[in-house]
N, C-alpha and C positions, 0 to 999 in steps of 0.2 A: 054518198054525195057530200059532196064542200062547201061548206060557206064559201060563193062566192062573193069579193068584195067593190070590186069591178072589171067592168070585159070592154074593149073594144077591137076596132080592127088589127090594132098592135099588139094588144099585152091584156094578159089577164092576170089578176091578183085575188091572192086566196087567202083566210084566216088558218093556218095549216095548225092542225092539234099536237099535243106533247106526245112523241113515243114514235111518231113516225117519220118514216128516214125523207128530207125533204126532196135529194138524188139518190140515183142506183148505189148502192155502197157495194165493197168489194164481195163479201158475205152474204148477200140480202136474205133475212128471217122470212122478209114478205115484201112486195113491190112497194117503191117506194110514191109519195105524191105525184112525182112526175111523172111518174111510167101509170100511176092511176089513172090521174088526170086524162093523159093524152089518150086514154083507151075510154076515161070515159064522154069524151069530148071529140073522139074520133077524127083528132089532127095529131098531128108532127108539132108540138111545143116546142121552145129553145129556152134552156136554160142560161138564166142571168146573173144570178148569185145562190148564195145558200145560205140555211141558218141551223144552226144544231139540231140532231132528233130529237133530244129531249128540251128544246127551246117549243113553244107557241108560236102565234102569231103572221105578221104581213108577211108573203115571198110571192115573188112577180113571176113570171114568165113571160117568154116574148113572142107571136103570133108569126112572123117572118123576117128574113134575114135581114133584113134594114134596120125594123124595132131592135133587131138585137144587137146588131151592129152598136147603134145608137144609144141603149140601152147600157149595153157596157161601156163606153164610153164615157158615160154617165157615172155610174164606179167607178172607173178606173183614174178619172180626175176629181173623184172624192165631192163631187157637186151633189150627191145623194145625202137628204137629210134624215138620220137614222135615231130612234129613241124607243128606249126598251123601258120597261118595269122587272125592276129584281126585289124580292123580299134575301136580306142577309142577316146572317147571322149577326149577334153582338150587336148596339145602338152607337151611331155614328152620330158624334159629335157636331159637328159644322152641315149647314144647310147647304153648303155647295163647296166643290173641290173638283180637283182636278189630276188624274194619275199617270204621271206622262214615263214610262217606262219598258224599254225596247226586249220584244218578247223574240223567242226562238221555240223552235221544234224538237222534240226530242223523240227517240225511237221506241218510246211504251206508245205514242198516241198522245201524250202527255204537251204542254205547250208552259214554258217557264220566262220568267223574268231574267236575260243574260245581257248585261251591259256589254260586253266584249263581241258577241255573234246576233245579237239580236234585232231585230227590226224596228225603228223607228213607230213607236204604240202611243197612243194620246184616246184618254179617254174624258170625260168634263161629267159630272155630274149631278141632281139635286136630291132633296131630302123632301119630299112633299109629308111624310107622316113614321113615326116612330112607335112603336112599341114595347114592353115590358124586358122585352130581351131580341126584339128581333128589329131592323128598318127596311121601312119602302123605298129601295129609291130609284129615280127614274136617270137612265144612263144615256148618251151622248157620245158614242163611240166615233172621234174622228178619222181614226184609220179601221180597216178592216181586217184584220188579224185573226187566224184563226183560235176561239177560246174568247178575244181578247177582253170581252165583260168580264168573263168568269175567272180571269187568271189574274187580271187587273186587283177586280175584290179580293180577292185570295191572296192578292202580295199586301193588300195592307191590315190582311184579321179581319177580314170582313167575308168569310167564304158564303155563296149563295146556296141559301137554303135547298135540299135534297142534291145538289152535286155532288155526286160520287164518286167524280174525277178530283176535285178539287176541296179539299177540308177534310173532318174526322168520317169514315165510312159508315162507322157504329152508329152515329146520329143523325148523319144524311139517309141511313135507312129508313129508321121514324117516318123518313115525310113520302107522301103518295108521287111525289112531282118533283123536278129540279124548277123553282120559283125563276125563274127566266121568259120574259112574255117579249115579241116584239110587236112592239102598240102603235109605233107609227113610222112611214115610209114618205119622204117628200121627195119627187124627183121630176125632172121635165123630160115627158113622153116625144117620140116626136111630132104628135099635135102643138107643140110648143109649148101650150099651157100648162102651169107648172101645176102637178098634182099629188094630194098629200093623202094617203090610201091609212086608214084608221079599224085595227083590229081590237075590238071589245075582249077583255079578259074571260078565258073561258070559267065554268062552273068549277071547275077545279082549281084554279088558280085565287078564286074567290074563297075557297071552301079552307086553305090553309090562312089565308088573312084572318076569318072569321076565326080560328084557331086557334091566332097566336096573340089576337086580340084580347080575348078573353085568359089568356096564360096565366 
């Protein structure tokens, strides 16, 4: 069972854990969230977006074809307020900044910073707490790109702690987890009223702060 975080007749929203795939992937090890869900909630769900397997956090689904209609809609004109927690490598100077540089896809799986093919990327973000060699910061992703937190940090020396994809492999092994949570979702459902769905850091995401705090 899920942390559910809330349900109504449209959309339910889940705190989804690190490790498990949020949609069906090509390969699937094991079902993913959505194909859970739906069997354990015994409807037909509609997927709205995604967030990395080894991300945390908020991911919605939509109840029937209108919410989702609408629901994307909602993504797709970027009116979805999106704000993650990353612990990164390296201690980041400046309490707020901003990384606006257009990313593309390449054929490992890999997602890179290409000025010439790449897609128009904007990310904004703050510094709420710093550590001995590692920062918290919380991110603000204005476009939706895939990677685009983690590829963002990674173009400016700041790769997010246990990403395996992105920074040294040897050292991202060390960590139990890719330090990536998504902590809050603000979007207007079509009950109109604008609603802001808020996922608590799991134990494990807790468990490497405590860590690196005391470094």
């Amino acid at each position: 069972m899920f942390e559910i975080l809330f349900e109504n007749a449209d959309l339910i929203a889940v705190n989804k854990p690190e490790g498990l795939a949020a949609i069906p992937e090509q390969n699937p090890q094991e079902p993913s969230l959505f194909e859970r869900l739906c069997a354990e909630r015994g409807e037909t769900l509609l997927i709205v977006h995604r967030i990395d397997k080894d991300t945390s956090g908020v991911i919605l689904f939509a109840r029937n074809a209108e919410a989702h209609r609408r629901l994307n809609m909602e993504f797709e004109t970027r009116r979805v307020r999106k704000a993650y927690l990353a612990l990164t490598h390296g201690v980041i100077a400046g309490d707020w900044g901003q990384i606006d540089k257009p990313l593309a896809r390449f054929g490992s799986g890999r997602v890179g910073v290409n000025a010439q093919h790449g897609k128009p990327s904007l990310t904004e973000y703050a510094v709420p707490r710093r550590f001995p060699a590692h920062t918290l910061v919380e991110a603000y992703p204005k476009t939706g790109r895939r990677h685009q937190i983690r590829v963002h940090l990674y173009s400016i020396g700041h790769p997010i702690v246990g990403d395996r994809l992105y920074g040294d492999r040897a050292v991202q092994r060390e960590y139990p987890r890719m330090m990536l949570h998504a902590q809050k979702l603000t979007i207007r459902p079509p009950s109109g009223d604008e609603l802001t769905l808020e996922a608590a850091v799991p134990q494990s995401f807790a468990a490497v702060l405590d860590s690196v705090a005391g470094a």
